[in-house]
C-alpha positions as CSV (number, residue, x, y, z in Angstrom):
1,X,66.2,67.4,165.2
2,X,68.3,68.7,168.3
3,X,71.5,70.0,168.8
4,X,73.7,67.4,168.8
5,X,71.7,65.8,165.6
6,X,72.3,69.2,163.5
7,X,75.8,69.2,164.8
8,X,77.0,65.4,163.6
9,X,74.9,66.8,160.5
10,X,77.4,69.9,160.3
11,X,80.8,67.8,161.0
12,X,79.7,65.5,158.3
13,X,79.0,68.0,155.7
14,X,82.2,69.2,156.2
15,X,83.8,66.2,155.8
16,X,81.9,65.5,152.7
17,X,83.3,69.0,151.4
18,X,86.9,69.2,152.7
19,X,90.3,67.5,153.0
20,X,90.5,66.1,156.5
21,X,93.2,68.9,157.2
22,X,91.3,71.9,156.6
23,X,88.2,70.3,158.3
24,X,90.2,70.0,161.2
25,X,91.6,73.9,160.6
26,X,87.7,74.7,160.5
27,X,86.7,72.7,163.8
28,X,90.0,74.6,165.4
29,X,88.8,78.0,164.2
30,X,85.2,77.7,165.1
31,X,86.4,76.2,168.8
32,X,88.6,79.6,169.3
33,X,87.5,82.9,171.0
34,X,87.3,85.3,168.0
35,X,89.8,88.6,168.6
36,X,87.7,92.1,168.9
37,X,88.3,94.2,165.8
38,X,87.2,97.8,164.7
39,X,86.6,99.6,161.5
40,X,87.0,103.5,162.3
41,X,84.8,105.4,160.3
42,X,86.0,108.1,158.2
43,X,82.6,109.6,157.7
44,X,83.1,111.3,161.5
45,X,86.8,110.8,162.1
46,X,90.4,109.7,160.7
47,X,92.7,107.3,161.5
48,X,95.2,109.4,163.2
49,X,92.4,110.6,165.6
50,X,91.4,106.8,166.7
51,X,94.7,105.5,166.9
52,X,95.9,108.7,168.9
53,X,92.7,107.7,171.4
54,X,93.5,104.3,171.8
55,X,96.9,104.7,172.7
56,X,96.2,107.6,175.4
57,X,93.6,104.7,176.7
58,X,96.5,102.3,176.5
59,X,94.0,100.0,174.1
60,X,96.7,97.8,172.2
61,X,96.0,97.0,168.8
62,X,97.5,96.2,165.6
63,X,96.9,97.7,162.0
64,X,94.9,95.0,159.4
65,X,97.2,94.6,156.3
66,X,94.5,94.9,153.5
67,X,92.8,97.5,155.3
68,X,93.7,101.1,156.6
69,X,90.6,101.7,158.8
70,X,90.4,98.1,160.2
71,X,92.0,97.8,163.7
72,X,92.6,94.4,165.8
73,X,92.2,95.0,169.5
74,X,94.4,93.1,171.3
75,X,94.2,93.9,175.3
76,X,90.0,94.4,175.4
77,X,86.8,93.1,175.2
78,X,83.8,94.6,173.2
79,X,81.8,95.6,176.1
80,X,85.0,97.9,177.2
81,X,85.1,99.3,173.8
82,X,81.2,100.2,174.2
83,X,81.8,102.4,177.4
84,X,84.4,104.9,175.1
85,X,83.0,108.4,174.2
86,X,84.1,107.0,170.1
87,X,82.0,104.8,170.0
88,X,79.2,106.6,171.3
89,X,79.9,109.1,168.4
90,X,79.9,106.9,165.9
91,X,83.4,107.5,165.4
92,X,84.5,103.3,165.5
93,X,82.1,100.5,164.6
94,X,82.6,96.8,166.0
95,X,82.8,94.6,162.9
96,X,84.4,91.4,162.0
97,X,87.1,90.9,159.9
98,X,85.4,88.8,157.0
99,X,82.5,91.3,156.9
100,X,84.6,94.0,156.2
101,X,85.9,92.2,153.1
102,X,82.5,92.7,150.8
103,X,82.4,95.9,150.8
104,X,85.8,96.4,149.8
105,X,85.8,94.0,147.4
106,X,83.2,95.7,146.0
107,X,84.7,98.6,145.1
108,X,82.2,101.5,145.3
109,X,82.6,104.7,143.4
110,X,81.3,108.3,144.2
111,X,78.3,108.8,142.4
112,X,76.7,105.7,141.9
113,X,73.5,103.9,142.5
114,X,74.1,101.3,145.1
115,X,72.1,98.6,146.4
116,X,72.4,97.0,149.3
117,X,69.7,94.1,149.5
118,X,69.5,92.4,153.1
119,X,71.2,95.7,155.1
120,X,70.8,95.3,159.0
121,X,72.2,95.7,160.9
122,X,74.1,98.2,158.7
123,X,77.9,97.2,159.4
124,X,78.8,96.9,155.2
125,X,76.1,99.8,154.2
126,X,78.3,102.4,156.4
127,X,81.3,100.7,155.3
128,X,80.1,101.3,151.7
129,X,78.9,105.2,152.7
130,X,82.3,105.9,153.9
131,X,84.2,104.2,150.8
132,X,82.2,107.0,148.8
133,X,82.4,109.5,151.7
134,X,78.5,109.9,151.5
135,X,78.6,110.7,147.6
136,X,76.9,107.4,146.4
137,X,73.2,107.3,146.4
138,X,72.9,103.9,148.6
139,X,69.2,102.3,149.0
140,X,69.5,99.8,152.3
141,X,66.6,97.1,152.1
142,X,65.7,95.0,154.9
143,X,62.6,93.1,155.4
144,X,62.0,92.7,159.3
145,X,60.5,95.8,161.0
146,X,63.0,95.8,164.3
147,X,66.1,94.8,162.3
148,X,65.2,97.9,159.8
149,X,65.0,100.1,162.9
150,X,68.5,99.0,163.8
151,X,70.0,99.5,160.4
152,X,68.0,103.5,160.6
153,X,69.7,103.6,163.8
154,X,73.7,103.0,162.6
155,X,73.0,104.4,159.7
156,X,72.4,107.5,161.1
157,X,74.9,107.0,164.7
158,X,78.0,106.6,161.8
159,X,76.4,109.6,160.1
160,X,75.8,107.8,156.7
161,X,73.8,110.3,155.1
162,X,73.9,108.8,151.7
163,X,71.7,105.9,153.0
164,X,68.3,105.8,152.2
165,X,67.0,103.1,154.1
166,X,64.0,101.2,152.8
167,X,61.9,98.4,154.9
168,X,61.5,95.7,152.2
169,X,61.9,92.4,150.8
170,X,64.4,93.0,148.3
171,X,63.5,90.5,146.0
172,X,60.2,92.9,145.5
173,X,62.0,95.4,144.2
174,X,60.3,96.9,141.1
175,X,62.5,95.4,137.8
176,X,61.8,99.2,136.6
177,X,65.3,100.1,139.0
178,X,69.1,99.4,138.1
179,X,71.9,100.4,140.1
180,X,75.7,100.6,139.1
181,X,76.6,98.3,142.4
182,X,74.8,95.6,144.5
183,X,75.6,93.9,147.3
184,X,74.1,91.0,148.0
185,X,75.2,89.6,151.7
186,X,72.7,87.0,152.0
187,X,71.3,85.3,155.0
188,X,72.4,82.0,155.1
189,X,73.1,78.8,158.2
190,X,75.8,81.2,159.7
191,X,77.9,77.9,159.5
192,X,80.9,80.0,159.5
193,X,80.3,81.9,162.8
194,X,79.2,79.0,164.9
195,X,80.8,78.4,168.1
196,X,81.7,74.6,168.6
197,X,81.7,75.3,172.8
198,X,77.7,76.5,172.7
199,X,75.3,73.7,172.1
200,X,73.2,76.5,171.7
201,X,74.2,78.0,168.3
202,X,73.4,74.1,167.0
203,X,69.6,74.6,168.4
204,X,68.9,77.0,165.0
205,X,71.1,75.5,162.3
206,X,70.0,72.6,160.7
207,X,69.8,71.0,157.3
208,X,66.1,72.9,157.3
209,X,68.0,75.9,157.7
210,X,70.4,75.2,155.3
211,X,68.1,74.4,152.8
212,X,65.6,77.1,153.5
213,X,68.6,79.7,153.2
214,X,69.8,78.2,149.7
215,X,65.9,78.7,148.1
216,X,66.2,82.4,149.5
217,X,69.2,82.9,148.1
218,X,69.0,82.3,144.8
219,X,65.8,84.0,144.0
220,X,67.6,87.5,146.0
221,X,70.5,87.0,143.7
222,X,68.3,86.3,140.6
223,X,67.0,89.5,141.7
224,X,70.2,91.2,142.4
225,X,71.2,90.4,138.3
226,X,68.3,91.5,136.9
227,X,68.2,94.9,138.3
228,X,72.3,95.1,138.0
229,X,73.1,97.5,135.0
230,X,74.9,95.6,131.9
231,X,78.4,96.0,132.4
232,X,78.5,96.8,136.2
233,X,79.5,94.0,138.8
234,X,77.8,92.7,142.2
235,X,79.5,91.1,145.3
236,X,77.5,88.2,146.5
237,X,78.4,87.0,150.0
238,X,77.4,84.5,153.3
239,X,79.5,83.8,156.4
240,X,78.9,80.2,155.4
241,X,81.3,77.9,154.5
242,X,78.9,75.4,152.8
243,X,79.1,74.5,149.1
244,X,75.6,74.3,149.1
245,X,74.8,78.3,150.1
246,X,77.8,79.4,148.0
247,X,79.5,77.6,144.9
248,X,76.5,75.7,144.3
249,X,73.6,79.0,144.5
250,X,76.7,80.9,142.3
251,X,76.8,78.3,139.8
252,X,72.8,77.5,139.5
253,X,72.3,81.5,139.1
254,X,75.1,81.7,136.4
255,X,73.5,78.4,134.8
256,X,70.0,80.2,134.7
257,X,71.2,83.4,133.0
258,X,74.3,82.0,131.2
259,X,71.3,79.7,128.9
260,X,71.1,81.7,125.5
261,X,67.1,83.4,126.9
262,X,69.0,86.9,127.8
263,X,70.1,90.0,125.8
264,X,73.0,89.5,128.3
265,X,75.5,87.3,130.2
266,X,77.4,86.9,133.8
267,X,80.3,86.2,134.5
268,X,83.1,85.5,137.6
269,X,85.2,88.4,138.8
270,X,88.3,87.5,140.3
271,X,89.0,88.6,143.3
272,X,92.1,90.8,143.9
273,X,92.9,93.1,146.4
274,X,96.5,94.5,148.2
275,X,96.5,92.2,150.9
276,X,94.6,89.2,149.9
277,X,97.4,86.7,150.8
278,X,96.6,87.5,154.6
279,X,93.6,85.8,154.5
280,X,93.3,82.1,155.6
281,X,91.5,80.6,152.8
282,X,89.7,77.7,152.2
283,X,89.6,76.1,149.0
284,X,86.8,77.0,146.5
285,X,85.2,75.2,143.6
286,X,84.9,78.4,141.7
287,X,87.6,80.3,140.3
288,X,88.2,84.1,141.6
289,X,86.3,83.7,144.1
290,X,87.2,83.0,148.1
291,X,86.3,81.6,151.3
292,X,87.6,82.5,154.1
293,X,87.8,79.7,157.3
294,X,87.0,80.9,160.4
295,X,89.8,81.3,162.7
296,X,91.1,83.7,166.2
297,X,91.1,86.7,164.1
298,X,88.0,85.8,160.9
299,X,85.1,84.3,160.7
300,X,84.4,81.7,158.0
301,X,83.1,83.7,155.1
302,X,82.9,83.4,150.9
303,X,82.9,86.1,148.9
304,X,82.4,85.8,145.3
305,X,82.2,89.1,142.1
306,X,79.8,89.0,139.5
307,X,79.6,90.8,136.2
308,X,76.7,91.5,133.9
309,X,78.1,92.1,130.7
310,X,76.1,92.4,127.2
311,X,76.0,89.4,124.7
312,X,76.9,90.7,121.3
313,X,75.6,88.7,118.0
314,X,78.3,88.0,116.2
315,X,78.9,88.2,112.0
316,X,78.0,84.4,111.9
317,X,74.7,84.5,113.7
318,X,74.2,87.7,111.4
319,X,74.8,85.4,108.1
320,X,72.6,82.3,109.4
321,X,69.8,84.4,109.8
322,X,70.2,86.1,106.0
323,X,70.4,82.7,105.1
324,X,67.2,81.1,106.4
325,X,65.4,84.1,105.7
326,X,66.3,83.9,101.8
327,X,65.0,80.0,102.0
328,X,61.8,81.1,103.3
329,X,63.2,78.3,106.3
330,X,61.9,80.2,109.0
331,X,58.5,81.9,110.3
332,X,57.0,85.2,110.2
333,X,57.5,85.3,114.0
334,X,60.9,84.4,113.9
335,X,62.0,86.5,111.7
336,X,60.6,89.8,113.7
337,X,62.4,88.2,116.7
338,X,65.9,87.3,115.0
339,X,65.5,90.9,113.1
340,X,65.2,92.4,116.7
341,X,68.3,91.2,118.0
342,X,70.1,92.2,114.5
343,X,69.1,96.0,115.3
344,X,69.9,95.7,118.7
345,X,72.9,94.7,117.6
346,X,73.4,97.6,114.8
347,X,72.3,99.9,117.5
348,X,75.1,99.2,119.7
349,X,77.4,99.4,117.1
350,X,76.5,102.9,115.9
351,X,76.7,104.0,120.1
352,X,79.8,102.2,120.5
353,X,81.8,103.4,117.7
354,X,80.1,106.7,116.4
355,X,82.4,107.2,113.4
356,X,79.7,104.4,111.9
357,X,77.2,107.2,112.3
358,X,78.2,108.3,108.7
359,X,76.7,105.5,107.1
360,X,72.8,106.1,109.1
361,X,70.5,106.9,106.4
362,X,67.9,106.6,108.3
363,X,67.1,105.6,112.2
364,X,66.3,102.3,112.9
């Protein structure tokens, strides 16, 4: 197929998708020259220090709403920002907008086990470092050798020493970890990022791509759930602003878990955040969760929270099975499986709420 092919294809799935008007915002924003933007990074420097630099180098720039260390540049180009002595230190990072949004959205606490699963080139996994000011214990995955060398290299340029950075396929991961925090920034089409002007970016994505990228990920967040720890959360995320990579892989995994088999269950986080009204969104068919359309200042980009939570028994489930049991109406092997999940249940019980403890006679 060539590029003008996989572009009709990408017009038309928009308009398949979206109201004519925010098609035509999408066509607008992806037509646009995107605005450079910073994040400073805290890990080497402050905001005071960066903003104090920039103005002595008469760099104008204003301060993003939802963000403290996010910085819209509004007088240079990238490859001027390259030639300053801060970012040769590692003291500023060039980074979109939208991609700063996961990370925060995330939430990351000092202390935890965090997973990152498709790292480079390590823009979100410093992000996340500095949220915890290197007191998480972060594992970076990424598959390709080169792209894993470039996340070792920014990784240790912002001075992210809580990284461990390890070169694999994430959905290999051994189902012996957990972690307290995962995300998931998935490769996907790049729909939102494309730039309507280059014929070019339409030589790669096509409805192979599109498709290819929805297979991988579901089976990385499958992944991502099953090592998440019950009651913790994920951020799943693509700068793509197709139904297909995002509401439709969301809703297939929470279908798949959500289906009676598991000691557990997942469920949609709202997003909320100081500052969320600033972003241009896009409509989404998922509740809580938010795509952002690619404009001058973002790229297009959904974001959506997850939380694993356990899935309790309750006193009617409990009765059924007494009752069956009396009636001799179910097997052997049912009844070892039924009376497994009733002691999983009473051991939950007896952790939760230890004044039950009293009435142990013996351990079960």
């Amino acid at each position: 197929m060539d590029n003008k092919l996989n572009k009709d294809f990408f017009i038309e799935t928009l308009k398949k998708q979206y109201s004519r008007e925010n098609v035509d915002k999408i066509l607008n924003g992806l037509s646009c020259e995107r605005t450079v933007t910073l994040r400073i990074n805290t890990l080497k420097s402050d905001v005071c220090e960066i903003k104090d630099f920039l103005k002595s180098a008469e760099i104008e720039f204003d301060i993003v709403k939802w963000s403290n260390c996010g910085l819209i540049i509004k007088n240079k180009r990238e490859i001027d920002l390259q030639n300053l002595s801060i970012y040769d230190d590692g003291k500023i990072y060039l980074q979109s907008l939208s991609s700063m949004l996961p990370p925060i959205i995330l939430r990351p606490e000092i202390g935890e086990d965090i997973l990152d699963m498709a790292a480079a080139p390590g823009g979100k996994t410093t992000q996340i470092a500095a949220l915890t000011k290197n007191q998480a214990n972060i594992t970076a995955c990424e598959m390709n050798v080169i792209r894993a060398e470039r996340l070792r290299y920014n990784v240790e340029k912002q001075g992210a020493n809580s990284v461990y950075v390890m070169q694999k396929d994430s959905r290999n991961i051994d189902d012996y970890f957990s972690f307290d925090r995962i995300l998931l920034d998935a490769p996907c089409s790049g729909s939102g990022t494309l730039n309507l002007n280059d014929d070019n970016d339409f030589k790669y994505f096509s409805p192979k791509l599109v498709d290819k990228s929805r297979k991988t990920q579901i089976s990385l967040l499958k992944k991502a759930i099953t090592v998440l720890k019950k009651g913790k959360e994920l951020v799943y995320s693509t700068c793509s602003i197709l139904k297909n990579e995002n509401e439709d892989v969301v809703n297939e995994v929470l279908t798949f878990f959500n289906n009676g088999k598991y000691d557990f269950k997942i469920e949609i986080v709202p997003i909320e955040f100081e500052g969320i009204d600033e972003l241009p969104l896009l409509p989404s068919c998922i509740s809580g969760t938010i795509c952002v359309c690619p404009n001058k200042m973002y790229e297009g980009f959904f974001v959506a929270k997850i939380r694993k939570v356990w899935k309790f028994l309750n006193i009617w489930n409990i009765l059924w099975f007494n009752n069956l049991a009396n009636k001799n109406e179910i097997t052997t092997s049912q009844n070892v499986s039924l009376l497994s999940k009733f002691v999983i249940i009473l051991r939950t019980i007896f952790v939760v709420f230890p004044v039950f403890h009293i009435f142990m006679i013996f351990d079960i």
